[in-house]
C-alpha atoms as one frame of an Amber mdcrd trajectory, in Angstrom:
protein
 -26.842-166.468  66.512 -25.199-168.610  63.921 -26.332-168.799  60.340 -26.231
-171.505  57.670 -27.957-171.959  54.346 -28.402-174.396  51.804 -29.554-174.917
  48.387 -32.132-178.364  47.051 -30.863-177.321  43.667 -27.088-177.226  43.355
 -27.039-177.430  39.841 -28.647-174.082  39.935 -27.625-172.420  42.906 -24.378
-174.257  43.874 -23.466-173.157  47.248 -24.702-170.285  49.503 -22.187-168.790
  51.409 -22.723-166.604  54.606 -20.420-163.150  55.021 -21.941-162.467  58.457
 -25.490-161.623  57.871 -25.013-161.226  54.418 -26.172-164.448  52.294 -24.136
-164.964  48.809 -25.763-167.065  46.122 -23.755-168.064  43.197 -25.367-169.747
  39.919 -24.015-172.303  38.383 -22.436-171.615  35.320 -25.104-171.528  32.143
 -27.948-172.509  35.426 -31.623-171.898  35.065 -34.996-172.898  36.524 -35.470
-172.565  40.476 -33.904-173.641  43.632 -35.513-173.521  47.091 -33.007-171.631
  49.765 -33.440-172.721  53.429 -31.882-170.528  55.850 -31.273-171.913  59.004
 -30.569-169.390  62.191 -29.370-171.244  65.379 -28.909-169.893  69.271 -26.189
-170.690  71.869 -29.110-172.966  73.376 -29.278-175.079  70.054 -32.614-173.855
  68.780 -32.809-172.961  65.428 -35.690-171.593  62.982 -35.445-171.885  59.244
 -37.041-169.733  56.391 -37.318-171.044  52.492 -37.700-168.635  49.925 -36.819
-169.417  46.306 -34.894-168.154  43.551 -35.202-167.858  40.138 -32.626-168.001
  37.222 -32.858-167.161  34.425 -29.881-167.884  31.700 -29.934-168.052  28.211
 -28.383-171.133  26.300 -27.882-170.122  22.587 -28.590-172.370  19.880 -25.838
-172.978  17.063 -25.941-171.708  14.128 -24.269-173.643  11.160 -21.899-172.265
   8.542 -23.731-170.454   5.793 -22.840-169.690   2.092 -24.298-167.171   0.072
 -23.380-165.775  -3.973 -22.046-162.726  -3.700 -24.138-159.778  -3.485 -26.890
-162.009  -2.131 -28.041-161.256   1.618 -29.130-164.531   3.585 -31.211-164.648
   6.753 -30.796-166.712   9.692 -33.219-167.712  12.605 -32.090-167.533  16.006
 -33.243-169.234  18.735 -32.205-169.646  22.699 -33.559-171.235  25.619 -34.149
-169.141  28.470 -37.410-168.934  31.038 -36.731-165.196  30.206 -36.920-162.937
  27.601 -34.171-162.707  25.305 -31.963-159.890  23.022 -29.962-160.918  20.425
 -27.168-159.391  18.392 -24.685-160.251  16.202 -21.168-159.066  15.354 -19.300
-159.654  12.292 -15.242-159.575  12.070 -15.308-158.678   7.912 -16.041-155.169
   7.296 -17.398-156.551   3.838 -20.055-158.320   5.671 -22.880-156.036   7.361
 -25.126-157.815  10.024 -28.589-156.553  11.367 -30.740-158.366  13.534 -34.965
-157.828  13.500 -36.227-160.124  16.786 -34.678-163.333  16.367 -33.952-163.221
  12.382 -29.970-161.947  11.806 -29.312-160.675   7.841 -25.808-161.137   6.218
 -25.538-158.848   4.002 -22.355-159.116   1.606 -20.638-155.778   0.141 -20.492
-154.790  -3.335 -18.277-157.043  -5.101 -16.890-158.871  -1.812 -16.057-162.392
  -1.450 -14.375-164.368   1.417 -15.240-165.542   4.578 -16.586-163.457   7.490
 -16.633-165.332  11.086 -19.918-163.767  12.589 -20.813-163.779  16.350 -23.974
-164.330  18.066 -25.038-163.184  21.389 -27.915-163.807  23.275 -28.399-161.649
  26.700 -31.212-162.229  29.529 -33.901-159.265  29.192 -33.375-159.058  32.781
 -29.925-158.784  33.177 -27.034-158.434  30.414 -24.758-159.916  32.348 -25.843
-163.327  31.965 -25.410-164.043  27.970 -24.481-166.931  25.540 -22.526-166.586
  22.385 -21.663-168.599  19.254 -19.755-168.047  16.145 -20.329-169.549  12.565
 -18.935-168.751   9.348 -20.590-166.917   6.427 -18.655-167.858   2.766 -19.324
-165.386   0.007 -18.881-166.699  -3.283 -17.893-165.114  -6.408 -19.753-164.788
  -9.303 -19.220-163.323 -12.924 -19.760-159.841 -12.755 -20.491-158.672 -16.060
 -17.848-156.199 -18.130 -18.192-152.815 -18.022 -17.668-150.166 -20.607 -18.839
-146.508 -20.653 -22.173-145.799 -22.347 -21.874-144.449 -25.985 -24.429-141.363
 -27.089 -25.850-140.763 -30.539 -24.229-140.039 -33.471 -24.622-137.450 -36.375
 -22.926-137.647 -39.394 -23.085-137.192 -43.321 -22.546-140.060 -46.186 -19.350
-141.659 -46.812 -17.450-140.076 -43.721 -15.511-142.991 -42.024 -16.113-142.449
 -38.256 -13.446-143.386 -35.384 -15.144-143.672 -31.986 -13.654-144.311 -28.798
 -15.197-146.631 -26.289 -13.670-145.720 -22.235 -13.380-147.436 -19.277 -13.308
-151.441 -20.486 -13.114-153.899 -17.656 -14.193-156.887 -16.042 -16.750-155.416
 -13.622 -16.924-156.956 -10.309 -14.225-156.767  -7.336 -10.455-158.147  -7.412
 -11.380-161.790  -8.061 -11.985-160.840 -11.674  -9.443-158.223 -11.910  -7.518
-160.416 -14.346 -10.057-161.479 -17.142  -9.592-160.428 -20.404 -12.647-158.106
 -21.934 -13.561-158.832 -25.755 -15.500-156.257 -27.963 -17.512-156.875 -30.906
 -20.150-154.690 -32.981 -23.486-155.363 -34.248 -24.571-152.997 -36.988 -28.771
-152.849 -37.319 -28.300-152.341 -41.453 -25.048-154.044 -42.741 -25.961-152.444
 -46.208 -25.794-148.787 -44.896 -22.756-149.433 -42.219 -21.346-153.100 -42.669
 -19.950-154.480 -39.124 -17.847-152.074 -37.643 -14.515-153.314 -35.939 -13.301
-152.504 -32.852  -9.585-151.750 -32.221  -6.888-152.309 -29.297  -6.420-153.466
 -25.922  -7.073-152.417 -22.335  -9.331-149.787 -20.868  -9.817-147.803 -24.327
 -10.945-148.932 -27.540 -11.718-147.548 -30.710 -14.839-148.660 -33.031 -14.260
-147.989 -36.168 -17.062-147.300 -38.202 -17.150-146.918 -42.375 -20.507-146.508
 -44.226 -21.657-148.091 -47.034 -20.718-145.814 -50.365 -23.513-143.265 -51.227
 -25.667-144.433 -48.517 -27.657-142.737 -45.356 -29.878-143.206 -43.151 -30.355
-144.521 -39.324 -28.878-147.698 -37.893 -28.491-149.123 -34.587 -25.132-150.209
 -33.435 -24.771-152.285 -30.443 -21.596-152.748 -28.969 -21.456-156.136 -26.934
 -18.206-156.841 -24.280 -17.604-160.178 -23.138 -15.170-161.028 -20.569 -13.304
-164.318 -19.672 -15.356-165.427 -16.511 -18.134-167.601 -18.510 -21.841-167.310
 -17.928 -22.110-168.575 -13.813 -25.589-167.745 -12.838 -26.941-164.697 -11.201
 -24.874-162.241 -13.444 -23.542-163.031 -16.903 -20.056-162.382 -18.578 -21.663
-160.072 -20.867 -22.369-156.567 -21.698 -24.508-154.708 -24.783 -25.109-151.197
 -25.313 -26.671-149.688 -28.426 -26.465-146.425 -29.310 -27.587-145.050 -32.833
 -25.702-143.460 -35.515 -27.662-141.328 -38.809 -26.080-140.969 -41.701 -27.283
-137.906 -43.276 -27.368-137.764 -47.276 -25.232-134.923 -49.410 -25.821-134.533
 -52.728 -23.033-136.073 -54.562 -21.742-134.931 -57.859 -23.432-136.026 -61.702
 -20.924-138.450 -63.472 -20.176-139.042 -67.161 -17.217-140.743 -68.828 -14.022
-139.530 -69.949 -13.731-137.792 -73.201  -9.586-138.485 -74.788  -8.510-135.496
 -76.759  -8.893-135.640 -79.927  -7.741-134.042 -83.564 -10.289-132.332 -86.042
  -9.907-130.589 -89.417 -10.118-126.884 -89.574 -13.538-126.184 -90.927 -14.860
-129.675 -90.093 -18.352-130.907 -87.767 -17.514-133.701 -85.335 -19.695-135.351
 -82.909 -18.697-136.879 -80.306 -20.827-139.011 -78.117 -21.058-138.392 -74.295
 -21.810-141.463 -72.146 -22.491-142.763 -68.550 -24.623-139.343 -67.588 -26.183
-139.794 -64.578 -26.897-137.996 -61.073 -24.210-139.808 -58.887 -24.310-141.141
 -55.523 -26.721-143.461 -54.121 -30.508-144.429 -54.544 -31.764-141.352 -52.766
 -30.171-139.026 -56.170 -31.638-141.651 -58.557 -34.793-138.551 -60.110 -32.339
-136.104 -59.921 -31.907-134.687 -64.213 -28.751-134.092 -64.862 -27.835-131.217
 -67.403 -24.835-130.221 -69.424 -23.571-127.207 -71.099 -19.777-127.091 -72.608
 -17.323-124.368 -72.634 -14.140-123.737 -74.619 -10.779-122.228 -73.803 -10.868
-120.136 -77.150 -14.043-119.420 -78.842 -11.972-117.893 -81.957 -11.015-121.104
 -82.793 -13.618-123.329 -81.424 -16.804-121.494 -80.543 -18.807-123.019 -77.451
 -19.873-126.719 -78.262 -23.665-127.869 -77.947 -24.475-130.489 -76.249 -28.099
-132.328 -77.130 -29.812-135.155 -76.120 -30.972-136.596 -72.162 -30.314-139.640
 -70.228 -27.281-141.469 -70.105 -25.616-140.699 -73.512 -25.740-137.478 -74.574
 -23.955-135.601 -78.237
């Protein structure tokens, strides 16, 4: 017996070849649907028989997927789709490590690193349920852009301190935020005091990664006031993150109790045996509004009381004898 074989679909199945009594069929390349196979089997007499049987293939053809940008930090999704009379499996490969992929069914999800930006070229494949070795692939390109990360600087806690004690406070770790496309903006500081009249605007000192605020209360006065710090960096205001940092912190000023005040008294001459009076002016408590009830008393002393016995001093408020 002699065999042959033939295909009514060649597009599909393009040629069956015969290795004895073993029948070969070849796809086309990227084929699907069905083609009838007729095997024909034929005698030394010249009669032959045929048999039909048909065969299905299945193939996926991938759909293509165009380029994609996305802000950074921003994941974007992505439908897939493929023809194929089968079921298909997708999955997706992407050559930037700052670039993750993960595929759900036929939705793929770029998701960007922390602070990356560039391109990524990401691949799509698209197998046969039925067999992995027929697949389809494509490649597009994913462009990360960069936005304004905002500055950073390290957090600042409360502070505790007493009246008219000038305060130097240093602020740490002052940058640009985000990832090398912003390593070279410059950061600005400013201060923001809550209660100019008990700590008028601090300033903030120096360059780089460490500053210092420097902070100088009001004369005789207390109490609590918010400071915020606010950094600002050279990148602008571009959308999803802004160019801008504040942190407050809060800073009480406790009140001491500062010392009663009068004017000078100039040395003076007297006669021996003689009365003077002198007047004593400007008495008062000292320091700020919070001493204003305090009463103020005085008492004098002398170096020799053989000569000068103690002096009296009489009267109240703010000039005294």
């Amino acid at each position: 017996l002699t065999y042959s074989a033939e295909s009514d679909r060649t597009d599909i199945i393009s040629a069956p070849t015969l290795n004895g009594t073993e029948l070969v069929l070849r796809p086309a390349l990227e084929a699907q649907g069905t083609s009838t196979i007729t095997v024909t089997a034929t005698d030394t007499a010249g009669l032959s028989t045929d048999l039909s049987f048909d065969v299905t293939v299945t193939a996926p053809i991938l759909s293509s997927v165009p380029d994609q940008t996305t802000p950074e930090e921003t994941p974007v999704t992505v439908a897939l789709s493929a023809v194929n009379e089968a079921g298909v499996t997708f999955s997706a490969l992407s050559d930037e490590p700052g670039v993750g992929v993960s595929v759900v069914g036929d939705e793929l999800t770029l998701i960007p690193a922390k602070d990356f930006v560039g391109p990524a070229v990401i691949t799509i494949v698209a197998e046969d349920e039925a067999t992995t070795s027929r697949a389809d692939t494509t490649s597009f390109t994913v462009t990360v852009e960069g936005i304004n990360d905002p500055p950073t600087f390290d957090a600042l806690v409360d502070i505790l301190s007493t009246e008219d004690i000038a305060l130097a406070i240093p602020i740490g770790n002052v940058g640009p935020g985000g990832g090398v496309d912003e390593a070279g903006q410059f950061v600005s500081l400013a201060a923001v005091s809550s209660d100019p009249f008990i700590v008028p605007p601090p300033s903030i000192e120096g360059t780089g990664g460490t500053r210092t605020l420097q902070l100088i209360p009001g004369e005789n006065q207390s109490g609590i006031v918010n400071i915020t710090v606010i950094a600002t960096d050279t990148g602008g205001s571009t959308g999803v993150h802004e160019g801008e940092l504040r942190r407050e912190f809060q800073v009480t000023i406790e009140a001491t109790n500062d010392a009663p005040t009068f004017d000078p008294i100039g040395d003076i001459t007297m006669r021996q045996n003689a009365v003077l009076e002198l007047p004593v002016t400007g008495v008062g408590p000292g320091g700020g509004a919070d001493e204003f009830g305090q009463r103020v008393t005085m008492t004098a002393i002398t170096s020799d009381p053989a000569i000068l016995p103690a002096p009296v001093i009489t009267g109240d408020g703010p000039n005294r004898v």
